[in-house]
N, C-alpha and C positions, 0 to 999 in steps of 0.2 A: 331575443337574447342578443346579447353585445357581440356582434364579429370579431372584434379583441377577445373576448372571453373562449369564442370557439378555436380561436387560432390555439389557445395556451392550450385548452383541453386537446388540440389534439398533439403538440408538444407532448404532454406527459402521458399521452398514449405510447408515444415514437419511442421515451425512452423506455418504459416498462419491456414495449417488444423487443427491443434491445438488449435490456437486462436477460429478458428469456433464449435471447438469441447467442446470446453468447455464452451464457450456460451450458444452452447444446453445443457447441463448440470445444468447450472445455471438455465435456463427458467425451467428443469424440475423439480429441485429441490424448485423453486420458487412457478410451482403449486402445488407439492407437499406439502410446507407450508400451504397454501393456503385451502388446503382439511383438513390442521389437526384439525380444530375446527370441524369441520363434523364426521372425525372418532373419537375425542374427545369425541362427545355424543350420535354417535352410542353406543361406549365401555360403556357410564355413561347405558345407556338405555337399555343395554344386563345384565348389572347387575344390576340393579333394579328389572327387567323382573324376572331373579334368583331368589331375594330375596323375589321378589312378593310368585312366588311359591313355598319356602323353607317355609314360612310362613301359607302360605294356607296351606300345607300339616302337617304343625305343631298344626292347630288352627283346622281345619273341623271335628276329631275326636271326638273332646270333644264338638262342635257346635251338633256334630248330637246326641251325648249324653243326651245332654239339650233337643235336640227337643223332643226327644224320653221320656225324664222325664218328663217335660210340659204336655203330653198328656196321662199318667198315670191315668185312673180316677180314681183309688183309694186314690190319693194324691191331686187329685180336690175336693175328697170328703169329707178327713180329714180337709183341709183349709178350705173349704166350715161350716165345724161342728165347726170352730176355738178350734181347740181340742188346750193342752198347749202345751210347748216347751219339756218337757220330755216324754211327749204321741210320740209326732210328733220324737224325737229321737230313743224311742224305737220303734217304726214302721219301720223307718230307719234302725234300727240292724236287727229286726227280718222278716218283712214281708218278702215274695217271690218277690211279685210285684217290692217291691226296689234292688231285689238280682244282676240284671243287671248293677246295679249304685252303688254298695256298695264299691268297691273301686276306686271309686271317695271323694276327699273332696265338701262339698255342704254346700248352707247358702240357708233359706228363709228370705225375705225382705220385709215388709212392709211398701211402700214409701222408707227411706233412715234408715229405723232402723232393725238391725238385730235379726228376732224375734228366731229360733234358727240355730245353725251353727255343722256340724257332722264334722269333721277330722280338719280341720284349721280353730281356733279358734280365729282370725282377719280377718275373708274374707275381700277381697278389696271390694271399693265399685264401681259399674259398671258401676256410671256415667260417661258419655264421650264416651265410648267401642263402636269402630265403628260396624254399623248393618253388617253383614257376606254377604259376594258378593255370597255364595255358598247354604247357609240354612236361608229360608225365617222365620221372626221373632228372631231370636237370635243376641245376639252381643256378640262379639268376641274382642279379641288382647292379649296384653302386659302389665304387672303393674308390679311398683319396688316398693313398696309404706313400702316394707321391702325385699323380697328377687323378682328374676325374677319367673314370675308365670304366667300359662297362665289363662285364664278368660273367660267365655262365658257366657252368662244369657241371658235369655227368661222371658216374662211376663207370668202369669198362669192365665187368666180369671175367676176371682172369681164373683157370681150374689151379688150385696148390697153389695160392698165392694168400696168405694170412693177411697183409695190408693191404688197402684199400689202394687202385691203381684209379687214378682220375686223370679225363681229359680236363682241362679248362685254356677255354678263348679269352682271347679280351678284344676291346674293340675302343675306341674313342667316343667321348660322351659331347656328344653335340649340344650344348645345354639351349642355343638359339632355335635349333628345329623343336626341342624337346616345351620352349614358350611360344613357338609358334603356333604348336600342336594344341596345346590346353587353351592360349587363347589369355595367357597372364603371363606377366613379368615372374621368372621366376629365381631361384637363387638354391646351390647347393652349399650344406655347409655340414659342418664334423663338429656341431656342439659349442664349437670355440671361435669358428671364425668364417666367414664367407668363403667358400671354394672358389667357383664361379655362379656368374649371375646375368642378367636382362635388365632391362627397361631404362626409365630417365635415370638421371643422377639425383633425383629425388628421391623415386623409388625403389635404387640399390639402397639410400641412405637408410630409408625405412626399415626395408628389410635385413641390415648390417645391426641395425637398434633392435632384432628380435630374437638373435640367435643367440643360443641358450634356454630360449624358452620354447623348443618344440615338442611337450608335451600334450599343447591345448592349443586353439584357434585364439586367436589373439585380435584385440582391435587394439590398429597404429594409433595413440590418441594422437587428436586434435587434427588425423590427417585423412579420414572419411575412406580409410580403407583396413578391410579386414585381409587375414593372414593365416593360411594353416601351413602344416607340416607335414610330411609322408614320410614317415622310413623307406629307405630306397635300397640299404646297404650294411654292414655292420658300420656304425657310426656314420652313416653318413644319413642325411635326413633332404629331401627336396622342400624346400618352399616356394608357395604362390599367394601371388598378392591379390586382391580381388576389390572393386568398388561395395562400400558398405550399403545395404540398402537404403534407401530413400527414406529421410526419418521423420519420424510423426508432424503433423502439423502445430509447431508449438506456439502459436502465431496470435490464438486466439486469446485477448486482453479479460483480465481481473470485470466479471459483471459491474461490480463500484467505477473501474473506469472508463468502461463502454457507459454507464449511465452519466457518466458528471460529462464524461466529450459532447453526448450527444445533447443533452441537457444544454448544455455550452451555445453547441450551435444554433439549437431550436430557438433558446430563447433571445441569443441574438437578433434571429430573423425576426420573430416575437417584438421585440426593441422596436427594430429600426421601423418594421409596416407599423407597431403604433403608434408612435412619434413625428412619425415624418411631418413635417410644416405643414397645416391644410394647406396655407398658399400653393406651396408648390404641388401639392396634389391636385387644386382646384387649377393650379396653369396645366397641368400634366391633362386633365380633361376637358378644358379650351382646346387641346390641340387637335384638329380635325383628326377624324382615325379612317374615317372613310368619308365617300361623296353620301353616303344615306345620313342622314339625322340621329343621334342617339336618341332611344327609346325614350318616352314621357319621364318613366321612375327611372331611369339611369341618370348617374353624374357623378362629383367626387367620388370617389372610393369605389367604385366598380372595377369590376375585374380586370380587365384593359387598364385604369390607370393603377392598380398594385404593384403589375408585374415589372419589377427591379431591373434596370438594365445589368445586360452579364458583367461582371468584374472580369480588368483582365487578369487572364491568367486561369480562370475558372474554365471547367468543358463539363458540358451536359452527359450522364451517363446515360446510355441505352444502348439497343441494337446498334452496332456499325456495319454489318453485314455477317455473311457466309464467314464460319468458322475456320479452322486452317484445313488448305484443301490437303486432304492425301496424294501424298506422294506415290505415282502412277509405278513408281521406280523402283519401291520398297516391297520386298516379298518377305514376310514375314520377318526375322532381325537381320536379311540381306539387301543387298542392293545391289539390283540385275545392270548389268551393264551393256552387254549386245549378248543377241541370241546367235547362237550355233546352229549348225547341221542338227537336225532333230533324227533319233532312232525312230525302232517302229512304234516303240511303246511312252516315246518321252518327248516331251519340249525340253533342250538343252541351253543354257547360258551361262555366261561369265558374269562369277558376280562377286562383289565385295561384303565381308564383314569388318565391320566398322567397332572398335570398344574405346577402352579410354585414355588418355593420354599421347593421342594420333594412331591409335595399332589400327593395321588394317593389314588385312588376308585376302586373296583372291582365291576361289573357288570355281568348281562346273558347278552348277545347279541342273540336276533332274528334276523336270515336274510330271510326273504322269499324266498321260493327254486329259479333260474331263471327261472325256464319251468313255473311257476305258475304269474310270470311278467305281461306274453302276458294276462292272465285270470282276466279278467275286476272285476267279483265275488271275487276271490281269493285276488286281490289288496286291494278293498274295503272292503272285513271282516278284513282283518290284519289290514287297517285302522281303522277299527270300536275299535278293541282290543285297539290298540295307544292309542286312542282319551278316552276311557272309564278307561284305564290302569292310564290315566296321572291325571283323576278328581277322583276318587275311592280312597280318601285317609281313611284309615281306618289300624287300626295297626295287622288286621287278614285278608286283604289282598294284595299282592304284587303289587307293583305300579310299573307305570311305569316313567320312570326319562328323557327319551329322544327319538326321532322318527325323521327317518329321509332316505334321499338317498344317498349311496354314490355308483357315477354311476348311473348304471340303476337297484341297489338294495336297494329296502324298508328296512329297521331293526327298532328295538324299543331295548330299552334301560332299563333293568328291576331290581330291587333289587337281590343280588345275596344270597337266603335262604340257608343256609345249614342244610340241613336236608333230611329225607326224605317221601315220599308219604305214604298215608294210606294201600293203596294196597302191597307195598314193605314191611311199619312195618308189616300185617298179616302173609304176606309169610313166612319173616325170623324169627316172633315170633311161626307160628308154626312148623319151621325147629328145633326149638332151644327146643320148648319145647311140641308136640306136639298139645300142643291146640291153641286156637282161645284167641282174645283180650279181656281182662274184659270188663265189662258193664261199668262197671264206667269210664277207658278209654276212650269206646267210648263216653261216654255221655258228658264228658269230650272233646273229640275232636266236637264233635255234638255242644255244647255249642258256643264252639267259633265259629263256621262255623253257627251257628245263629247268631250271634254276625254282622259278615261281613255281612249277607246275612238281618238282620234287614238294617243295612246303606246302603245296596245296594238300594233295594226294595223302600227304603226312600226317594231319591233320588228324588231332582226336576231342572227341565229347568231353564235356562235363563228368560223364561216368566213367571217363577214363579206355572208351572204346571208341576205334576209328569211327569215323563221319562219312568213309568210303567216298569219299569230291571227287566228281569228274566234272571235270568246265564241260563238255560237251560241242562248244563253241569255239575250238581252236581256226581261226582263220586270218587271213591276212588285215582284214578289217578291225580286229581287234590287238595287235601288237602295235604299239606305238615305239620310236624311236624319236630320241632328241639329238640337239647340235652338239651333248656330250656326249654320244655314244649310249647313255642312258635306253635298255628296254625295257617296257610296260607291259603286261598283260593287266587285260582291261575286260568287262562285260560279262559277270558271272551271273547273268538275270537267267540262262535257265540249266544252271548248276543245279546236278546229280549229289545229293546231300542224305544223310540220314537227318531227321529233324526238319526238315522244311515243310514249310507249312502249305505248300503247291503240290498237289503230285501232278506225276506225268501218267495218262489213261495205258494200259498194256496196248501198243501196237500205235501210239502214236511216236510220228516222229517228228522232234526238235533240230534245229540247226541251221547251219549254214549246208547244203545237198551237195555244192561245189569242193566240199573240205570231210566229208564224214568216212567215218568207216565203215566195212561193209556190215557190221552188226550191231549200230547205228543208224545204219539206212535200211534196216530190217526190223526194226523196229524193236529189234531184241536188248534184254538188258546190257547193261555195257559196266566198264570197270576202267579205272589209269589208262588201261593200253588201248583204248579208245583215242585219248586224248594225243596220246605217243603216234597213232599210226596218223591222226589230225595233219599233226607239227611234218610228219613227213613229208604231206602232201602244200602241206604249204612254202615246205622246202623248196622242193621240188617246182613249185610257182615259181617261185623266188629267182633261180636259178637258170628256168628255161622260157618265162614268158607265156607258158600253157599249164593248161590244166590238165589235168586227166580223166576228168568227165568229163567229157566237150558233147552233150545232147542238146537239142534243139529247146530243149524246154526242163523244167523244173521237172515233172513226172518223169522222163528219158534220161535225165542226168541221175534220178532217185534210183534206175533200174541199173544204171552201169557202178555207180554208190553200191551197192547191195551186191555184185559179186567183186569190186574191186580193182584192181591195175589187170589189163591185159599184156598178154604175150609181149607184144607190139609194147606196151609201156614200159614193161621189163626190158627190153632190149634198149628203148632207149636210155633208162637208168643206168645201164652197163656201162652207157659209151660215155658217162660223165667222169671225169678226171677225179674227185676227192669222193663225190655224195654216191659214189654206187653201191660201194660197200653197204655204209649206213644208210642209206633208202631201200635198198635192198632186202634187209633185215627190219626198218620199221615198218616199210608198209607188204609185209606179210598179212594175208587173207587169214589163216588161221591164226588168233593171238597168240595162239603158246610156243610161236615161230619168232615172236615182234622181240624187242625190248620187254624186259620184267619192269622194269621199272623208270621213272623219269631219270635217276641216278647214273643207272646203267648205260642210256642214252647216253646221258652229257657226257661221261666220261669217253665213250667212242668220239664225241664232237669234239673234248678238249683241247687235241690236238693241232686241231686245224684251226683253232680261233686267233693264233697271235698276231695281234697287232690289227684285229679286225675291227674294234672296238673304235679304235680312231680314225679306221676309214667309214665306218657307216655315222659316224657323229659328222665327219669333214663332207658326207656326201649330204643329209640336211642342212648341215649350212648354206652347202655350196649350193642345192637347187631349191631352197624355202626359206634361207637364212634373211632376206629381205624380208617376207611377209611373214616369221616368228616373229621379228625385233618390233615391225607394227603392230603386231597383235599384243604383243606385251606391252607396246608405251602402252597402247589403247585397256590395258586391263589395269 
């Protein structure tokens, strides 16, 4: 048979597979469409989920505030006397009791009339305000009713009072941490018109073209991004902008004209090998191809003289190598940037999330060591941290932002503090100047770590019953401080919870030995005023540069833990200028002598903290403010 005739036949082999080839193509492209309404409101439903929780983390703070004000009974008992509005003001400036709440703006209300009002002098009114998914009795959201503002209010059970007496806070709506948190551009609006908003000037423009229509998730046309809505508030409604998913491949050409292109081509080639001049074929096999002789039966038209020199312009298709290497850098949808100080249980780094239109987030990344994978305990406290990390929103301490696996490694996702531990500022404070931290510092950092450690303790279930949280792990190593005076409680990995999915064996003991109390170090169950007699002793660090279990060893330090402060420590407690009193009374051996409560605490501390706030911010600056500021370009 004619080597022309086999070239054609296999020509109309090339376009048949063709034809079929891109049939499959269409079919995939077809379910492809097919799934987009699906991934459509996956993507609507991941950003809501966001905004759910950018919101809750914005609102719980000032919810547990209220609760905590509500149950004030000095402020039961003022309403209760109906003292007037300038009594009830100045109780507000000056009492201790209110020292907790005092920068907060606050209204009392009387049914719908506002009897009087401390810092914002229109409080919104709290009709509407959905009840809080997270603190039972308060309501919670969003008012524009003049500027955006957050809102929460509780009833105050007054006896012989027919209308309804409310506390209500408000607070300032940060709409940039509130897009930082969800991770999207986002926008507040009242139905009619943009409040405030995020992102480029593109994608305020977008989201400026949707309002009015927050009933339903929406896609911006023409602009590859989708849009939902969250009621926040009575009329006020959050939106978030999000990338549309990835859409079908629709790429794949009509079978008729994948056959006539290919066709096209084939029988070009087809052409020109049949046609070619013999001459210049018969010179094309004149030309020496090697030092050996062509075969007997070789000559024109042999293989060697067919093959067409390349056109420019043309590139042969095949292998070019190893495909794109992985990024050594990338941990699952982060990017580690340098590694930190590692815990017992964790590899720790700085790492970036990267989304769309340049947004980028810095993060800590926890990864769980791998040796500690296989250990069933070990998995489940990290989870416990996760899970406690991501509902704990409070602005004194570090939340957690995301958890998850990549591979077969656990991580969490943590706010990235700059700053540093209490233990670190004693050191380098008394490198720098030989002595120990003021009182007022610490009372100062004390304060705020009641602060978190009231909303901790505060804390109820799903069912609407306390979680009874005790950190366990109150110590110097885990309070951070920044160059704004900002305090962190940090490290609730073997937090005392009802619901945790770790327990702890009867008679073992967790913690830091150097910081516990004495029925902590006993192994016996513990309750809040654990956590209270903790913060004592770290005070008390703080203050004088020793500890109070000074044993030789972990076991010797476990046995002076387990009966408590001696004689001798008492004595020195007395001789301190402000903290005698208060360490005197937290760190009581028998609890029903301590603090009741983290409240009760702070308010003895309140006192003593003016103007403390800006000396512990001025003292990181002043002896880590050089290696924050590189840590930060570098993150």
């Amino acid at each position: 048979m004619s080597r022309r005739y086999i070239v054609v036949g296999l020509a109309f082999a090339a376009v048949g597979a063709a034809v079929m080839a891109s049939r499959g193509l269409v079919e995939s492209a077809r379910r492809a469409a097919d799934a987009a309404p699906a991934k459509l409101e996956s993507r609507a439903a991941d950003s809501r989920s966001r905004l759910e929780a950018a919101l809750g983390q914005t609102t719980r703070p000032l919810e547990a505030l209220v609760a905590r004000a509500v149950a004030v009974p000095e402020l039961k008992a003022a309403l209760s006397e109906r003292v007037d509005a300038p009594t009830l003001l100045d109780l507000f400036d000056t009492e201790d009791w209110w020292a907790p709440f005092r920068d907060r703006d606050a209204a009392i209300l009387i049914g719908s009339r506002v009897v009087v009002a401390r810092g914002d002098k229109h409080p919104p009114s709290p009709a509407g305000l959905p009840a809080s998914a997270a603190v039972p009795g308060v309501s919670s959201g969003l008012t524009a009713d003049e500027r955006p503002r957050i809102v929460a209010a509780a009833a105050i059970p007054i006896a012989g009072r027919a209308e309804t007496t409310t506390l209500l806070m408000t607070a300032p709506f940060d709409v940039d941490s509130v897009a930082a948190s969800a991770g999207l551009p986002i926008a507040l609006s009242d139905g009619r018109r943009v409040l405030a908003g995020t992102g480029t000037a593109a994608q305020k423009s977008v989201l400026a073209s949707l309002v009015g229509r927050e009933a339903n998730a929406v896609v911006a046309e023409g602009t590859g991004l989708v849009a939902v809505a969250r009621p926040a508030g009575p009329g006020v409604w959050v939106w978030g902008l999000a990338a549309m998913p990835a859409p079908a491949v629709a790429t794949a050409m009509d079978p008729r004209l994948w056959s006539a292109l290919v066709g096209v081509l084939l029988l070009a080639s087809v052409l020109t090998w049949t046609t070619r001049p013999r001459a210049a074929m018969a010179g094309a096999a004149a030309r020496p191809t090697s030092a050996t002789p062509p075969h007997p039966t070789e000559g024109p038209g042999t293989v060697e003289a067919m093959v067409p020199e390349r056109l420019p312009g043309t590139m042969i298709l095949g292998p070019t190598g190893p495909g794109p290497a992985t990024d050594p850098a990338m941990f699952g949808r982060y990017r580690l940037l340098r590694r930190m100080d590692g815990g017992g249980m964790a590899d720790i780094y700085t790492a970036v999330l990267e989304g769309a239109e340049g947004f980028q987030r810095t993060f800590v990344i926890k990864r769980l060591r791998p040796e500690l994978t296989r250990s069933r305990s070990a998995v489940e406290q990290f989870i416990d941290e996760a899970k406690l990390g991501s509902v704990l929103t409070h602005p004194n301490i570090v939340p957690v932002f995301d958890f998850g696996k990549v591979g077969d490694e656990y991580f969490m996702a943590e706010e990235l503090v700059l700053g540093r531990d209490v233990a670190r500022l004693l050191q380098r404070h008394v490198e720098a100047t030989g002595r120990p931290l003021s009182e007022r510092a610490m009372m100062t950092i004390a304060h705020e770590v009641l602060e978190a450690l009231a909303y901790a303790h505060g804390q109820f279930g799903p069912d609407g019953k306390p979680l009874g949280l005790v950190h366990r792990d109150i110590s110097p190593g885990n309070v951070m401080v920044t160059p704004r005076g900002d305090v962190k409680l940090f490290d609730f990995g073997i937090v005392k919870a009802t619901g945790r999915v770790s327990r702890t064996e009867a008679g073992v003991v967790k913690g830091n030995v150097s910081f516990m109390s004495p029925e902590q170090a006993r192994g016996e169950p513990v309750d809040a005023r654990s956590d209270l007699f903790s913060l004592g002793l770290v005070i008390y660090y703080g203050v004088t540069n020793e500890q109070i279990y000074r044993g030789a060893g972990t076991f010797e330090q476990l046995l002076q833990a387990a009966s408590g402060p001696t004689a001798d420590d008492l004595s020195k407690i007395a001789n301190l200028p402000i903290a005698s009193r208060i360490l005197t009374r937290a760190l009581a051996v028998d609890p029903a002598r301590r603090y009741q409560s983290a409240a009760e605490f702070a308010a003895d501390v309140a006192p003593h903290v003016a103007g403390g706030r800006a000396e512990i911010g001025g003292l990181v600056d002043r002896l880590f403010g050089e290696e924050l500021r590189g840590a930060a370009a570098a993150s």
